[in-house]
N, C-alpha and C positions, 0 to 999 in steps of 0.2 A: 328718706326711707323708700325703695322699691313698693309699687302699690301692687297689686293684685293682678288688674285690669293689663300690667305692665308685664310683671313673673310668670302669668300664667301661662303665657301661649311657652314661652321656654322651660315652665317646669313642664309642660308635656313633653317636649325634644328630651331633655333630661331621663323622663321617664322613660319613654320608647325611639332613641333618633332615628328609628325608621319611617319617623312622620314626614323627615327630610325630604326622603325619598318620593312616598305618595306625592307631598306638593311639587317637587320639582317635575315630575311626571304632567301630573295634570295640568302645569304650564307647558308641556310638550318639553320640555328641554332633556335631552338625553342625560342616562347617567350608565355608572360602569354594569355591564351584563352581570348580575347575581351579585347586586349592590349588599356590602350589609355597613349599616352606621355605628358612629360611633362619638362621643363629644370628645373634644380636643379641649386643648384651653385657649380662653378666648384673650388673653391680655396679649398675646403677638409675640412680645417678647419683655424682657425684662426691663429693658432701655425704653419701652415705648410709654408716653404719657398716659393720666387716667384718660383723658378724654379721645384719645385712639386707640381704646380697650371696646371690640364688637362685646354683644349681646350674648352670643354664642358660636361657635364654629363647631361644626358636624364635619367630619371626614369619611365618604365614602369608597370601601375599596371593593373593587370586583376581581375579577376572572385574568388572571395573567398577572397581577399585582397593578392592573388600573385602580387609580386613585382620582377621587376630585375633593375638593375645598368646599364647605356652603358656611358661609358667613349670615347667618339671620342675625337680623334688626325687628325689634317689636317697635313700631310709632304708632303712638295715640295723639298725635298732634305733629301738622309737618314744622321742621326744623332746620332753618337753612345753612346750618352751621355743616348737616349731613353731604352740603354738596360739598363739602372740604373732604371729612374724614372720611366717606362711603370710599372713596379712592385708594387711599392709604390703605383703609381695612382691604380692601382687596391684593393691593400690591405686596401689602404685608403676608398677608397670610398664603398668598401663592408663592413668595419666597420660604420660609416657614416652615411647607409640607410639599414642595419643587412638586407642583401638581396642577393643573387648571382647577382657577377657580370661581365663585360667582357669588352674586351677593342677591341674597332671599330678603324679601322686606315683609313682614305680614299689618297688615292695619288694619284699627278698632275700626276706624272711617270709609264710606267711599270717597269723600272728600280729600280726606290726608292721602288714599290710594293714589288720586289723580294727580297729584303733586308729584308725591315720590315716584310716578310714572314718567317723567319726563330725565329726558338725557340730560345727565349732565359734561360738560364741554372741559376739558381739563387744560383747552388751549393747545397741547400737541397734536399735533394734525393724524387724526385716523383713530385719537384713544379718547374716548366719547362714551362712558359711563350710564345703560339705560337699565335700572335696577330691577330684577324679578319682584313682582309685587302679589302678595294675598292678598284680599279683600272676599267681601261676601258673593261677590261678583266672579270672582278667578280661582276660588276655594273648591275640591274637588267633591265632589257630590259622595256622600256615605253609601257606602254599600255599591261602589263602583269595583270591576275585575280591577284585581291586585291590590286591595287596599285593605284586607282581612288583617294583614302584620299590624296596623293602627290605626284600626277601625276606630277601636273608642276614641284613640288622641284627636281624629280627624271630624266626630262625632260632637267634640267639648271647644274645639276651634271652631268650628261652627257656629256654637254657639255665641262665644266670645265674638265674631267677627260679624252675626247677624246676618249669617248665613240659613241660620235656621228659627224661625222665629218660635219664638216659646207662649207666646201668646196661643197658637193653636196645640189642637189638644193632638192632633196624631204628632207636630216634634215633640212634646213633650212625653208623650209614651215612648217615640225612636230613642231618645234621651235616658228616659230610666232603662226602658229596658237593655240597654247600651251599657249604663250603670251597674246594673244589678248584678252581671254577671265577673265583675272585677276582682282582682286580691284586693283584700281591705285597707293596704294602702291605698292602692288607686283611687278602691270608691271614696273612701272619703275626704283625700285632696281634691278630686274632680268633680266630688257633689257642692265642696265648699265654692266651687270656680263657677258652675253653674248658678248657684243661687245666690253668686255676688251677681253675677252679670245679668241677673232678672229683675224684668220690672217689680215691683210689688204687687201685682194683680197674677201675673203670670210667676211668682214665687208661691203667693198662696194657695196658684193652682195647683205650682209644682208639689208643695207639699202635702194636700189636701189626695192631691192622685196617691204619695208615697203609703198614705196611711189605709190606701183602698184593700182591699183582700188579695189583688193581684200583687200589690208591693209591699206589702205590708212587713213580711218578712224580711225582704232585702234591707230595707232603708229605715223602718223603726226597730227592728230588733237588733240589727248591726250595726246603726250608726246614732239616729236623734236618742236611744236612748227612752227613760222614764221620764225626764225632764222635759223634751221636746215634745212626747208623746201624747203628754199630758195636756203641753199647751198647745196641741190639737182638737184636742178633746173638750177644752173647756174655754179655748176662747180667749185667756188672760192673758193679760200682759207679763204678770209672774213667769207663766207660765213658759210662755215665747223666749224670755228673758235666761229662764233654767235651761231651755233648748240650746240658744245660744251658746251661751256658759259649757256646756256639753259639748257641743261642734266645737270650738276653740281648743279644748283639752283632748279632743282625738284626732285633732289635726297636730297637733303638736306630738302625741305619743306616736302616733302615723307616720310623722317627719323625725325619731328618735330620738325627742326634746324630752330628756327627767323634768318633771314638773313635782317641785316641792311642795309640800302637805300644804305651808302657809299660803303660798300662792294659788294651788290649786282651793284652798277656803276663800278665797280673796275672789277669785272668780265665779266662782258659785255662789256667793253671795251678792254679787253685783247685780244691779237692777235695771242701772245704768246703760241705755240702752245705745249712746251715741260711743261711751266707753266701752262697750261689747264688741261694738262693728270696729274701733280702732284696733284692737287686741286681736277684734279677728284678721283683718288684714293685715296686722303683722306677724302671727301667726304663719301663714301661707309662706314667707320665704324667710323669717328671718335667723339668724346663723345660732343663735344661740337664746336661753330665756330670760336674760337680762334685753336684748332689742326686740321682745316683745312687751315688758313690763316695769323695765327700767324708765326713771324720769330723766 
């Protein structure tokens, strides 16, 4: 089962793929004049196995009918299997859409960054494989000229990639207020993606600010809800617990998941606090509401 930490950075491409674009930029690498994106599908082709099916492919076309390919990989762990397929994905998919193409890597780590930074050698002389890498390090700075079209995606990558640390209290206000201003889908897949990827200290901060006079209305009246509200207010575990229970059922009606009476009793009633966090993180991707709550 796809985790969170894993879905997240591609359910923002998803959301806006002109996140494509900001990052390929801010690595400097050219793209088509009056780029706009679009997801393709990522399996290649029909013939091609699971395990050389990319993450996601972005197709950008511009001005004259120029096109390019962007092949993103999310790695939270490097995997040396990648020095096989990152190849294929690329060869594949620039057959595909007969277009140049490149292969985007974004990573949880600076660590897995500097791995998948390295060429790899395919043995034919001149075709030597050096993958475009995100990291918190190569990530483009929020609120940089041209980045307005996916401000928030690039705002929530950041976060995910520890580019912005949430521990301090000005990212965590660039963060909500970043938030507050979203359709209600957005904000609350991307609040659920932020306060998976927070510490516990910098989560309580986060939510502790939500409930301030300045957010109050954003994030407790639109998203936590009476249940989470409450256990602001009083501290409990119950209460935290009914929070929880509430995030899970509006991330799921957010992603256009019917949630039946029984099952939506079944999670409001849960107390169960290690059973919350699994149901949430499956929640966040999964295809239907049997691979969140089926055994």
């Amino acid at each position: 089962m796809p985790t969170i930490p894993h879905e997240a950075p591609l359910e923002l491409l998803r959301h806006n793929p002109q996140l494509a674009v900001v990052l390929l930029r801010g690595l400097g690498i050219p793209v088509p004049a009056g780029a706009t994106a679009q997801m393709a599908q990522s399996d290649l082709s029909a013939s091609v196995p699971a395990e050389l099916r990319a993450d996601a492919v972005v197709v950008l076309s511009g001005a004259g009918g120029s096109q390019m390919a962007v092949i993103v990989e999310v790695q939270l762990r490097y995997d040396e299997r990648k020095l096989y397929s990152w190849p294929a994905y690329l060869t594949q998919v620039r057959a595909a859409h007969r277009c140049p193409a490149v292969l985007l890597v974004i990573c949880a780590g600076t660590a897995t960054a500097r791995h998948c930074r390295k060429p790899i050698e395919t043995g034919h002389p001149g075709f030597d494989l050096a993958p475009l890498v995100i990291d918190s390090a190569t990530l483009p700075s929020p609120g940089g000229p041209g980045e307005g079209a996916a401000e928030p995606e690039l705002v929530v990558l950041a976060v995910l990639t520890g580019a912005l640390d949430l521990g301090q209290d000005r990212a965590r206000r660039l963060v909500l207020a970043t938030l507050a201003g979203l359709d209600d889908t957005r904000l609350k897949t991307y609040t659920v993606f932020v306060l998976n990827a927070a510490s516990e200290s910098a989560r309580r901060a986060l939510e502790a600010l939500m409930a301030t006079t300045q957010f109050r209305n954003d994030f407790v009246d639109r998203l936590l809800a009476e249940g989470e509200a409450k256990g602001k207010a009083e501290g409990e575990a119950k209460g935290r617990a009914e929070g929880r229970a509430e995030m899970i059922l509006c991330v799921l009606s957010a992603r256009g998941l019917q949630v039946p009476a029984e099952i939506r009793r079944r999670v409001l009633s849960c107390a169960d606090s290690r059973q919350l966090e699994t149901w949430g993180n499956r929640a966040a991707t999964a295809a239907s509401i049997d691979d969140v709550f089926g055994t």
